[in-house]
C-alpha positions as CSV (number, residue, x, y, z in Angstrom):
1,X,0.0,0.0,0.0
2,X,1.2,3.6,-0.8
3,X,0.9,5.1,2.3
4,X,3.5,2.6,4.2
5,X,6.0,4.2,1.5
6,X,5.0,7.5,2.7
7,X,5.3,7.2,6.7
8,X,8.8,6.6,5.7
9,X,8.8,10.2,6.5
10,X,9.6,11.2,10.3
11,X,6.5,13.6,10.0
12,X,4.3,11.5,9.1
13,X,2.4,9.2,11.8
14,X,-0.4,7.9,9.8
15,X,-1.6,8.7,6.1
16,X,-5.0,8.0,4.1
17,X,-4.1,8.2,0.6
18,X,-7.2,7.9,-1.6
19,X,-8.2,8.0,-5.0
20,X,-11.0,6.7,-7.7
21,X,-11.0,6.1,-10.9
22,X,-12.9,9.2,-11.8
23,X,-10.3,11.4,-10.6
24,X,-6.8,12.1,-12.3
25,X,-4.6,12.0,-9.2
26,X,-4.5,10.8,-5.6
27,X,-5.1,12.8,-2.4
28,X,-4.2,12.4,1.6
29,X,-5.4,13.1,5.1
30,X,-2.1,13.2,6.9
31,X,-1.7,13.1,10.6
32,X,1.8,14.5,11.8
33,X,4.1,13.1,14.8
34,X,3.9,15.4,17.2
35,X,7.2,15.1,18.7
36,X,8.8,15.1,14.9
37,X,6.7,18.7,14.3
38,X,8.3,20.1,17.4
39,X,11.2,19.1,16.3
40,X,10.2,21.0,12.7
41,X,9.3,24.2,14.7
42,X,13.1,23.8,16.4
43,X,11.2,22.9,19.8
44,X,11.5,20.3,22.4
45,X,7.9,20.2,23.2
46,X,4.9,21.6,22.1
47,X,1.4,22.5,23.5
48,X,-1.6,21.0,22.1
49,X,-2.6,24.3,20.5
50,X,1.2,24.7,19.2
51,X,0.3,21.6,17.3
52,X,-3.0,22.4,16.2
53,X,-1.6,26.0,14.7
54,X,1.2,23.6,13.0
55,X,-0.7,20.8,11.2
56,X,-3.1,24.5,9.7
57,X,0.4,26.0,8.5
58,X,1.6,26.3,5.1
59,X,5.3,25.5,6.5
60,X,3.9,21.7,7.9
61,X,2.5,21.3,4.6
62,X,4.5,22.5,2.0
63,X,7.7,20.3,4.0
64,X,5.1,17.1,4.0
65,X,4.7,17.1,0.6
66,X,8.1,18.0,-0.3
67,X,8.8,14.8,1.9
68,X,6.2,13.0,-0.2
69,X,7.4,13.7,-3.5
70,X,10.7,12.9,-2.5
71,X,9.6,9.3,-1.4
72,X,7.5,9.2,-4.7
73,X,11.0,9.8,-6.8
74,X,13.0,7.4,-4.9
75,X,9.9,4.4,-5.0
76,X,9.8,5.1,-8.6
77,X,6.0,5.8,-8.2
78,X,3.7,6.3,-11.6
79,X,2.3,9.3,-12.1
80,X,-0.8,8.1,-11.3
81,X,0.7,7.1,-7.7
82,X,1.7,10.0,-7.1
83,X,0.1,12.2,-4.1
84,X,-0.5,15.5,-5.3
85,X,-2.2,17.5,-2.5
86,X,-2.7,16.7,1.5
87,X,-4.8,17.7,4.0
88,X,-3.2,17.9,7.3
89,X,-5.2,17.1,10.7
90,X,-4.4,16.8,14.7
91,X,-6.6,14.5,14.8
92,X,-5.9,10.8,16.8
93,X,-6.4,7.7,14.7
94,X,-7.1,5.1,17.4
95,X,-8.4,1.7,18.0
96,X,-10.6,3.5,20.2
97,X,-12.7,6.1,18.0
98,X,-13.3,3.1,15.3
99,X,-10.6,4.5,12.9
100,X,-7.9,1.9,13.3
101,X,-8.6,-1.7,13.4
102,X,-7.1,-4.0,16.1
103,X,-4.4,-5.2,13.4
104,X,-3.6,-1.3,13.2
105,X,-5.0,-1.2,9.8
106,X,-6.9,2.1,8.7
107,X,-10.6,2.1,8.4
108,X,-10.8,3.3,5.0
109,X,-13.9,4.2,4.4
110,X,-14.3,5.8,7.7
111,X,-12.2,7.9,7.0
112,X,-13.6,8.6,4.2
113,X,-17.0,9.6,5.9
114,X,-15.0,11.5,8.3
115,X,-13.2,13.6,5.5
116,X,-15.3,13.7,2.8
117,X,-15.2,17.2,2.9
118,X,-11.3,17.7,2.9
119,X,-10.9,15.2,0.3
120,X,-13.2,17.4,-2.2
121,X,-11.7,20.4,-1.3
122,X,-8.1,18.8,-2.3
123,X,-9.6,17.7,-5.7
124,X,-11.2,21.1,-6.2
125,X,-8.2,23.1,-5.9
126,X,-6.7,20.8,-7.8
127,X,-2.6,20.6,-8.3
């Protein structure tokens, strides 16, 4: 699966990467490691809030992707593989809230459901 190439990144502690046939390129929900996006922001710690302001900054982003596409180059990926926008939440994924399975798998189409929203508003604004 794509996204266990992508949490090859330190930032990265889970990734839903989706796509459909109907669309010409693949988007992902990204949930950052908090203790790696302190590190990003040249801190030992962060607040809650600290990491909430980080995940909605352009900075977070822009270096995901940048780590992304690097990953994408170096797996070789198709174009069509190829992540081209991400949406960036502090949410938890957990066994817990139903978004993780006991196997650590991701719930795909919760997750869907839960960011149907954020996924059309990556394919709107497009690459």
């Amino acid at each position: 699966l794509l996204g266990n190439f992508f949490e090859e990144s330190p930032l990265i502690e889970h990734i839903f990467v989706y796509g459909d046939s109907s669309r010409p390129f693949l988007v992902a929900i990204v949930v950052p490691l908090k203790s790696e996006v302190a590190k990003f922001l040249n801190k030992s710690r962060i607040t809650d809030e600290e990491f909430r302001d980080a995940c909605a900054s352009k900075e977070l982003n822009d270096r995901i992707m940048s780590d992304i596409t690097e990953i994408a180059k170096r797996k070789k990926l198709l174009g069509y593989q190829k992540v081209i926008s991400i949406y960036i939440t502090n949410d938890e994924w957990t066994i817990e809230n139903g978004i993780i399975t006991p196997t650590f798998k991701l719930k795909r189409k919760v997750l869907y459901e839960k960011y149907k929203k954020e996924i059309e508003y990556l394919y709107s604004k497009g690459r």
